[in-house]
N, C-alpha and C positions, 0 to 999 in steps of 0.2 A: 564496443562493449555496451553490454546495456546498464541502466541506471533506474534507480528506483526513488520516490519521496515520500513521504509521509509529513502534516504540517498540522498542528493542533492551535490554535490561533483565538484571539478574544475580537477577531479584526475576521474580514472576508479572508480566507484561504486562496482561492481563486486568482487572483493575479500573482502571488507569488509562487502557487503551483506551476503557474505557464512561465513564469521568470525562471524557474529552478529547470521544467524540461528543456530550453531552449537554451540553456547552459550545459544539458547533459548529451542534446540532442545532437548525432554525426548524421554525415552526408550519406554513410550507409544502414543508415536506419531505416528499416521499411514500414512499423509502426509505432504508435504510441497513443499514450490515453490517461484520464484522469478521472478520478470518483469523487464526490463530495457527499456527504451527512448533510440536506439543506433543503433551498426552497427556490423557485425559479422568482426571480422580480417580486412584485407586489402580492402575490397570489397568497391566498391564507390556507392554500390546501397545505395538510402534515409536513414534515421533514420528512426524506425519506433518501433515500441513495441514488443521485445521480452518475448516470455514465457517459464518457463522449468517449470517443475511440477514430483514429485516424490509420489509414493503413497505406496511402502515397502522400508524394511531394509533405512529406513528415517536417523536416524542417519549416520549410516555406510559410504551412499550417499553424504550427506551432508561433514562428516569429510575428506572424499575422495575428494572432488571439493573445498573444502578450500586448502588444501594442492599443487592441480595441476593448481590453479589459477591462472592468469587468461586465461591460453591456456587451463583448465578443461570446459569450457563451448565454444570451438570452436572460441578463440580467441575477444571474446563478449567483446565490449567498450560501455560504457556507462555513462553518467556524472550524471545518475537521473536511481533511481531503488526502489521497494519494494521487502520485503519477506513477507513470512507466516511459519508455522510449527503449527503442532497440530493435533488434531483426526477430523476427517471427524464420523457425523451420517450413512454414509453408510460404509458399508467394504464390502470386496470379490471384483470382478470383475468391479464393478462400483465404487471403490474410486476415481479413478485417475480422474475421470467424475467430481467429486463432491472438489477436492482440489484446494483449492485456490494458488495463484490469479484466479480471474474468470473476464471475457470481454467482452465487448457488439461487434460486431459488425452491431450494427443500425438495422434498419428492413427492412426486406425481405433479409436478407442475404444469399450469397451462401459460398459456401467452399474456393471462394478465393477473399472476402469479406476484406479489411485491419479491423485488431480490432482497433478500437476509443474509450476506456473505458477502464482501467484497474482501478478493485479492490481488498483488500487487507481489512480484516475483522476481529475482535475481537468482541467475544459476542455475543447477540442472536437477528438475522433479522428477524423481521415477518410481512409480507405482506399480506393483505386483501385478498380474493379468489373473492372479485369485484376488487379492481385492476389487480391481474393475467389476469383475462378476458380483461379488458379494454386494457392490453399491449400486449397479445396476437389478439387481433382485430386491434390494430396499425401496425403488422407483425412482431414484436420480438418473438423470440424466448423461450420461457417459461417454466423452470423445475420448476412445483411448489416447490417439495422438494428442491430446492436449491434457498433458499433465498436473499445469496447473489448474485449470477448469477443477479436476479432480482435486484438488487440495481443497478449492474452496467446498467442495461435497463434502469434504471428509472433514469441517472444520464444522461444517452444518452441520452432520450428522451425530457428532460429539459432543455437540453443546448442550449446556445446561445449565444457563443462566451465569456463567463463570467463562467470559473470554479468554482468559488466560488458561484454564484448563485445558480448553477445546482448542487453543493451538498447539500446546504442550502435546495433548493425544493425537491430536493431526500429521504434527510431525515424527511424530515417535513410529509413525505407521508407512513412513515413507524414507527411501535413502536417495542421498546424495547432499552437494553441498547446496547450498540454496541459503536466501535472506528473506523474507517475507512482510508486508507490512497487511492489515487484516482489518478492516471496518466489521461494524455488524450491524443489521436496520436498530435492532433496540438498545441501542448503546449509543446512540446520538452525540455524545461530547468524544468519545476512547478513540479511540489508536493502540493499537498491539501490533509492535515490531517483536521479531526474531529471526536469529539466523545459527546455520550450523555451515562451519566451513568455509565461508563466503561473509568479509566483511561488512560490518553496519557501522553505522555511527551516529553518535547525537549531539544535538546542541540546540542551544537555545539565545533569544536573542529579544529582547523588549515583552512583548507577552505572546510570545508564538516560542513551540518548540518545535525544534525538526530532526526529523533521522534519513537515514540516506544508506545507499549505498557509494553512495560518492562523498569523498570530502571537498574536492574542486567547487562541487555544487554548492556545498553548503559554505564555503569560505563567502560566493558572495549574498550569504547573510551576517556572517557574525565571522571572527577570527577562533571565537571559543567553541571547539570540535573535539569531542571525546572517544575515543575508539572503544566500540563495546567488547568485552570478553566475549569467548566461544560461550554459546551454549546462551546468552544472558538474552532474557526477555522482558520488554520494557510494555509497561501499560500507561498511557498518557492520556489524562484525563482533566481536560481544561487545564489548570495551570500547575497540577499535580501528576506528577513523574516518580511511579513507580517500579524498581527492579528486582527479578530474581535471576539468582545463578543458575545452569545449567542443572543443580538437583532440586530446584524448585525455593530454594531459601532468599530470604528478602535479604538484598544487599544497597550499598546506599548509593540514589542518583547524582551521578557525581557531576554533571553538569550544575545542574540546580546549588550542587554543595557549591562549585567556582563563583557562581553567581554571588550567591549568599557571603563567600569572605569576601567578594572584590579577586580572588584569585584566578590570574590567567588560567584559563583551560591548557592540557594537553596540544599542543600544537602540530596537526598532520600533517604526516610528512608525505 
């Protein structure tokens, strides 16, 4: 089964992203990959959206870059990150193509195009072949077979200065069940989790919050795991956690709320 993370953090991201895949990560996994909002080492170039992506001996990889952390990834800071792990539909030569995370860089892209989109996916994306068309005549970039690639198009292409809108209409444009977690280059601190059909979950734990698709994952961060409702979309922003219900209305993050009495979290079972 594949497995997703999301980690908003006042601390590097980075080694407990690779602590969290190598908790989710099975022996039949053929890829996995991680994004961060950051800066490699000392360098004072921008913050900007890093990708690494692995598409064999995944475990192996993964257990090796925990360990050398966080000089295993060239020194990569970052206060906001996702993962992924799991099998990719394609193998041989074009995995590494098809492993998430996957990134819009807008339309009419070149090769040194910044990515504005990162996604980060659980469960099954399926997109119209009149949409494909439609977003391929906009000038994005279009692998049918890669569905999620397309989400992240379609999160570009909706946006408007408002993250949460632009996955609200993203997903409203596509069926099936699916979890999503969604960086954007100008939004630097956020995180926007959502899912329809397909478990999420949040918690949090000293000054990091995490959402997942897995609670196993996240038990080894914290015991306090809250199971999201269908439909609810969570936007995490440094150390503020906010949610709406599936018609769009603000309801309360109830992590944060446990926090705040001392009261145990919901406990996943």
């Amino acid at each position: 089964m594949s497995g997703i993370i999301g980690i908003v953090s006042e601390h590097n991201t980075v080694p407990d992203l690779l602590h969290s895949l190598q908790q989710m990560a099975q022996a039949s996994h053929n890829s996995c990959g991680l994004v961060v909002h950051g800066r490699q080492g000392q360098t004072l170039s921008p913050s900007r959206l890093h990708r690494h992506r692995r598409a064999q001996r995944v475990s192996a990889w993964i257990e090796h870059m925990a360990q050398t952390s966080p000089h295993g990834l060239n020194g990569l800071q970052a206060l906001v990150g996702m993962g992924h792990t799991g099998e990719t539909a394609v193998h041989g030569p074009q995995t590494l193509q098809h492993a998430l995370p996957h990134m819009s860089h807008g339309p009419d892209a070149t090769l040194n195009s910044p990515a504005r989109i990162a996604v980060v996916s659980v469960g099954q994306v399926q997109v119209s072949p009149a949409l494909c068309d439609a977003m391929l005549e906009r000038g994005y970039h279009v692998t049918r077979q890669c569905a999620t690639k397309m989400l992240a198009h379609l999160i570009d292409a909706t946006y408007q200065n408002d993250p949460v809108q632009a996955v609200r209409r993203a997903l409203a444009l596509i069926s099936g069940a699916v979890a999503v977690g969604v960086m954007f280059h100008d939004q630097p601190q956020r995180l926007i989790a959502a899912h329809l059909g397909a478990p999420l979950w949040l918690s949090r734990h000293g000054h990091s919050t995490f959402v997942s698709s897995d609670h196993a994952c996240l038990r080894h961060h914290t015991e306090q795991i809250i199971p999201l409702n269908e439909g609810n979309v969570v936007d995490i922003d440094g150390r503020q956690c906010r949610m709406t219900d599936s018609r769009g209305e603000p309801v309360a993050c109830p992590t944060l709320l446990a926090e705040e009495a001392g009261i145990s979290a919901v406990a996943a079972r």
